[in-house]
N, C-alpha and C positions, 0 to 999 in steps of 0.2 A: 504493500500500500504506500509505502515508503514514495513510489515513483510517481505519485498522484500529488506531489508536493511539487513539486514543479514548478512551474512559470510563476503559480501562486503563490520587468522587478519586473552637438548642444548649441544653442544658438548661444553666443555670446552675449553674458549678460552684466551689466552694470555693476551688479550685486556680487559679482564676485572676483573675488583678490586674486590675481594670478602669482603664484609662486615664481621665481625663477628656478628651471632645472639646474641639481649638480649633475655633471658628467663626470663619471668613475674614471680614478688616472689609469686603469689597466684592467682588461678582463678578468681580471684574476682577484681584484676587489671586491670585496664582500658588502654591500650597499646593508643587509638585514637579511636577521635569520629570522624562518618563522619559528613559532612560539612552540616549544615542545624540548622537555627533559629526555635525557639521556635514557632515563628508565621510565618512562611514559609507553605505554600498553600499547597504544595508537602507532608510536614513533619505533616500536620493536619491529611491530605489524607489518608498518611501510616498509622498513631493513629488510625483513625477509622477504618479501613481496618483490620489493624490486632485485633483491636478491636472484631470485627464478627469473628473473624477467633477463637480467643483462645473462646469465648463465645458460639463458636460451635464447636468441636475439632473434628466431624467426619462426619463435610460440605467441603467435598472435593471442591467445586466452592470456595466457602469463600478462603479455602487456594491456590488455585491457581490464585485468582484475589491477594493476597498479593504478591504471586510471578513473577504473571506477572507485578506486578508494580517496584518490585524490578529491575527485568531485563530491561524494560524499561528505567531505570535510569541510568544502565550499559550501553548502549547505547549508551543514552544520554548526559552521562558526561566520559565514558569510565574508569568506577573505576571498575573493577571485583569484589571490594569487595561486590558491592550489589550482586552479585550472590552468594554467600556465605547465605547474609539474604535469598534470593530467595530457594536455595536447601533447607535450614531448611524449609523453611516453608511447603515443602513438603514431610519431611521424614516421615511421618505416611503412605504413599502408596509408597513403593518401587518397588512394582512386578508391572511385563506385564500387565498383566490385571488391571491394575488401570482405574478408571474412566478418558473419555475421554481428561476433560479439567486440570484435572492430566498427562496424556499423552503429551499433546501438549505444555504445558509448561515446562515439563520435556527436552522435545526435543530440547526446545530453548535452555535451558539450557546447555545440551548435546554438542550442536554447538557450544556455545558461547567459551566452553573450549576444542573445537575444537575437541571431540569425532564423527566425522561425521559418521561414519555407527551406533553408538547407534543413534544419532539424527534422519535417514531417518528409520533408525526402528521402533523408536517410530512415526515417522509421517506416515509411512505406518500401523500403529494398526491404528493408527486416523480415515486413510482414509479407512479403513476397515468395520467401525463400522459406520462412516459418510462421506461416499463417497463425499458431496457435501461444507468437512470442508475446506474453502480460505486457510485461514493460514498454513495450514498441504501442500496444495497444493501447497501454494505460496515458505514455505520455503524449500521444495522438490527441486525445479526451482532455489532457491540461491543456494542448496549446489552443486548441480549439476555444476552451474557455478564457485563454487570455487574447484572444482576437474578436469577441462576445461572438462567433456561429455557433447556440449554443443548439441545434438541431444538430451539428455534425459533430459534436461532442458528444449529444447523447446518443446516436447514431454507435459510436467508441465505446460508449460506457454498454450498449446491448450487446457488442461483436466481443467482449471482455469473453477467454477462453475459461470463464468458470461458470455456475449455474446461478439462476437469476436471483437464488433468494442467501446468494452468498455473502459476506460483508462485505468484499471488493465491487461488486457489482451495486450491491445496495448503495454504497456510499459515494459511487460512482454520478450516479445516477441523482442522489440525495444534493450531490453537488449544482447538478443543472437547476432541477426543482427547484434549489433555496436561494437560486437567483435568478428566476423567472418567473417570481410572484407567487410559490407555492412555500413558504420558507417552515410554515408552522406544521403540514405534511410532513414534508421534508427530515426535519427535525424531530418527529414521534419515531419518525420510521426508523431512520436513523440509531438513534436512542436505543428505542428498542432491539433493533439489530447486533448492537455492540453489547446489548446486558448478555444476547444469546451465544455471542463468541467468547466463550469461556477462552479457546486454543487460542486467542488473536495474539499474535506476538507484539512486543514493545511498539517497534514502528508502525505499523496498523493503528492500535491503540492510539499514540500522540496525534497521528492523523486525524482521526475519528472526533477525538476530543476535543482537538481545536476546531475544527470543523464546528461541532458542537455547541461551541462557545461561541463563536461569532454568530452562528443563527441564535443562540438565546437571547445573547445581545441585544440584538434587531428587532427580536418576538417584545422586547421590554424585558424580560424574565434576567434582572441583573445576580439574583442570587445563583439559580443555575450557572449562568454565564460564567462565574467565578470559580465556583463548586466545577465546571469542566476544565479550565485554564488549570487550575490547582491540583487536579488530579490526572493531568499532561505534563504539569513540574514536577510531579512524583515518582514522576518515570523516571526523572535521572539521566536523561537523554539531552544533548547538547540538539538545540535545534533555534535558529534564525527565525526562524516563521511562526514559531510558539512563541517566543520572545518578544515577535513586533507584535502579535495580535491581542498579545495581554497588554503588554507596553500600552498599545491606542488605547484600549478599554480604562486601564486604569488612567490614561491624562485625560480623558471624556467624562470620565469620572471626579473629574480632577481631585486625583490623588499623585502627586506628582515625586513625592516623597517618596512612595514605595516604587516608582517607576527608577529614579536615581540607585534606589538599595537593590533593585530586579537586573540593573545595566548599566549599573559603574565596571564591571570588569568585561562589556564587551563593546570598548571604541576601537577594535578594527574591523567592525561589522559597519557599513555608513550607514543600512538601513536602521541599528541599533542607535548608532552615535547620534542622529538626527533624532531618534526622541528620547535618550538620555539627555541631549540640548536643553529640546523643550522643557522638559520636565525640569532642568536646572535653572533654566531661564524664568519657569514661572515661579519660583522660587527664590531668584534673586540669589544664585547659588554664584560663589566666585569664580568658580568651573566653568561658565557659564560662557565668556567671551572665548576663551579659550577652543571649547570645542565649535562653534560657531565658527571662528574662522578655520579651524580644519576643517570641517565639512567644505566651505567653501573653496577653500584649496585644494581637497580631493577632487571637486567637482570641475573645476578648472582644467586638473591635470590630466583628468578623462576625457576632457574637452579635446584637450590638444593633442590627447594619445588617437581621437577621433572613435572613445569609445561611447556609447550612449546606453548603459545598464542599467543606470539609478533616476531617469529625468523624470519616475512621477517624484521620487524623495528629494530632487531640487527641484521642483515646483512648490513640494510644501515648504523647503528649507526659507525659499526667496518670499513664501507668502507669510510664513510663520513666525521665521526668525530675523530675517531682510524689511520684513515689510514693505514690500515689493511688489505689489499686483500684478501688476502690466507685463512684466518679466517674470511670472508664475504664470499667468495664465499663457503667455508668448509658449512656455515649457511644457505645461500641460498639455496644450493641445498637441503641440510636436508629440510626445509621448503615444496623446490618442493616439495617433496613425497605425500607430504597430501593437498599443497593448490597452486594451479596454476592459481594465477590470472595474469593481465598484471602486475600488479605492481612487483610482484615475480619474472616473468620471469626477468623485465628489474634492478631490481639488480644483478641477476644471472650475465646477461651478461655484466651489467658494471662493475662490479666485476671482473668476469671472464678477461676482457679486459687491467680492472689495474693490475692483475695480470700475464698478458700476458701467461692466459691457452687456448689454444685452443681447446682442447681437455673437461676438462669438461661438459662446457655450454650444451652441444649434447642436451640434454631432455627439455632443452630451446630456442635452437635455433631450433629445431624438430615441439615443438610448434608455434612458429612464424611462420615456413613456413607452416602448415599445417590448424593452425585459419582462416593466413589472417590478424591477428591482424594490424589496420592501427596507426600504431603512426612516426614518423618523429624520435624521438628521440630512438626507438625503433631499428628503420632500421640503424641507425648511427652505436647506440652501437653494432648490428650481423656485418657491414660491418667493423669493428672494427677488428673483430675475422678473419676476413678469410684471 
């Protein structure tokens, strides 16, 4: 289930401080190491891992179990730079025809820096070659949702190689539903489905949960909402996208204190750093300028790498923390192009709103009436614009 996490993230802007580049005096300079002790479980794993992999240099599995570990970690801790280790470890198969589990890790990859038609490319060879591959199928079904086709998502989530009343397929599908105006459905079934998988393994589990939480959210149901975030942290599992979606909840909530104690120890995550800001920021925390202008700076240096990962989180950064409209919503919309999820939409339109355009939002506020999307703060921000 793990692989249903997914998708579910730059014009030159005012707002933001360009660093100047250091250039290393020799290849052989060590710029930063990532973060990980010597006798660290994870950093043994990777040793022996890529162990097999240089010991076999033309066992394509070898090398794509190194990268999928890589990526995993991206995820996880939301550093992009393991994907960096992740594509090396695959550059001996570049072409189409590479071996399948070359293929499908390629594709995550692909997503992850937000190529989405290389990514359903390579998962449509996948699924050509093994019609009955989950993963290819499952991450079919995310990117779908982060493009809002959400008919050919759930199209994805019915061709899922397991049986219909299983929790991968349930929560697959529970996905579409809870954002196409059916969220309180959604969310029984849901529910219910996860009490009945006793066998679900951890990652399934955090999946489900968060999932969980954000439709309770929505339903208003803020104790639930918590009660799932909290029994997702219980798990013990290092995860990026549990982090941001408790994170939101609690500064909505404003409780911004436990958002700082939840994401002081993860600013090399940008999507974490951006609401540990916040949260320091409404606080009047002395942390506070400090990370701000890193975010900016990170966002800058993306700019110039001519990467574009993060532009719904510098739309909110420029609207939230810049106070910045015009140059939020200039981001947000750029972003819509490629990735329309709710979170996108609803900077667009608060954006839009602080900046008293009416007129922009159209392709956001098009989507709302057209998903169904149920969010309260959602219907605020469009009732805002008219």
């Amino acid at each position: 289930m793990r692989t249903l996490i997914g998708v579910l993230a730059l014009c030159a802007c005012s707002g933001l401080g360009i660093a100047a580049p250091r250039l290393p005096a020799s290849d052989a300079e060590v710029l930063e190491r990532l973060p990980g002790r010597r006798d660290d479980p994870t950093q043994a794993e990777l040793r022996a891992l890529r162990a097999v992999a240089a010991a076999n240099p033309g066992d394509s599995a070898a090398a794509a179990r190194v990268a999928k570990r890589y990526f995993d970690l991206a995820n996880a801790q939301g550093d992009p730079r393991y994907v960096g280790y992740a594509e090396a470890a695959l550059r001996s198969w570049p072409s189409q025809d590479a071996p399948v589990d070359v293929l499908y890790v390629r594709g995550l990859l692909r997503q992850y820096r937000h190529d989405f038609d290389a990514a359903l490319s390579d998962f449509e060879r996948v699924l050509k070659r093994e019609p009955a591959h989950f993963g290819a199928r499952s991450w079919r079904a995310a990117l779908y949702m982060v493009r809002a086709d959400y008919g050919a998502a759930a199209r994805e989530c019915a061709a899922l190689p397991v049986g219909k009343d299983d929790l991968h397929a349930i929560a697959c599908q529970a996905y579409v539903d809870a954002t196409t105006g059916k969220t309180d459905a959604a969310y029984r079934r849901l529910a219910q489905a996860l009490r009945g998988a006793t066998d679900a393994d951890p990652g399934e589990k955090l999946w489900v949960l968060t999932r969980l939480g954000e439709m309770a959210w929505r339903l208003g149901e803020m104790a639930a909402a918590e009660r799932h975030f909290k029994d997702a942290l219980a798990l013990g599992q290092d995860d990026n996208f549990l982090l941001a979606a408790y994170g939101d909840f609690l500064l909505e909530q404003r409780r911004p204190e436990e958002v700082v104690q939840l994401l002081k120890g993860w600013t090399r995550s940008d999507t974490l750093l951006l609401r540990l800001a916040l949260a320091e920021k409404a606080l009047g925390a002395p942390d506070a300028a400090a990370h701000i202008q890193a975010l900016g700076e990170r966002f800058a240096a993306a700019s110039l790498r001519g990467e574009r990962l993060h532009m719904g989180e510098e739309a909110r950064y420029l609207l939230d923390l810049k106070g910045d409209a015009r140059a939020a919503l200039a981001v947000g919309l750029e972003n819509w192009k490629e990735q329309r999820e709710p979170r996108d939409a609803l900077v667009v339109l608060e954006a839009a709103a602080a900046a008293k355009d009416t007129t922009a939002p159209a392709p956001a506020l098009k989507w709302l009436r057209e998903s169904g999307f149920e969010s309260e703060r959602m219907r605020r921000a469009a009732a805002s614009l008219k």
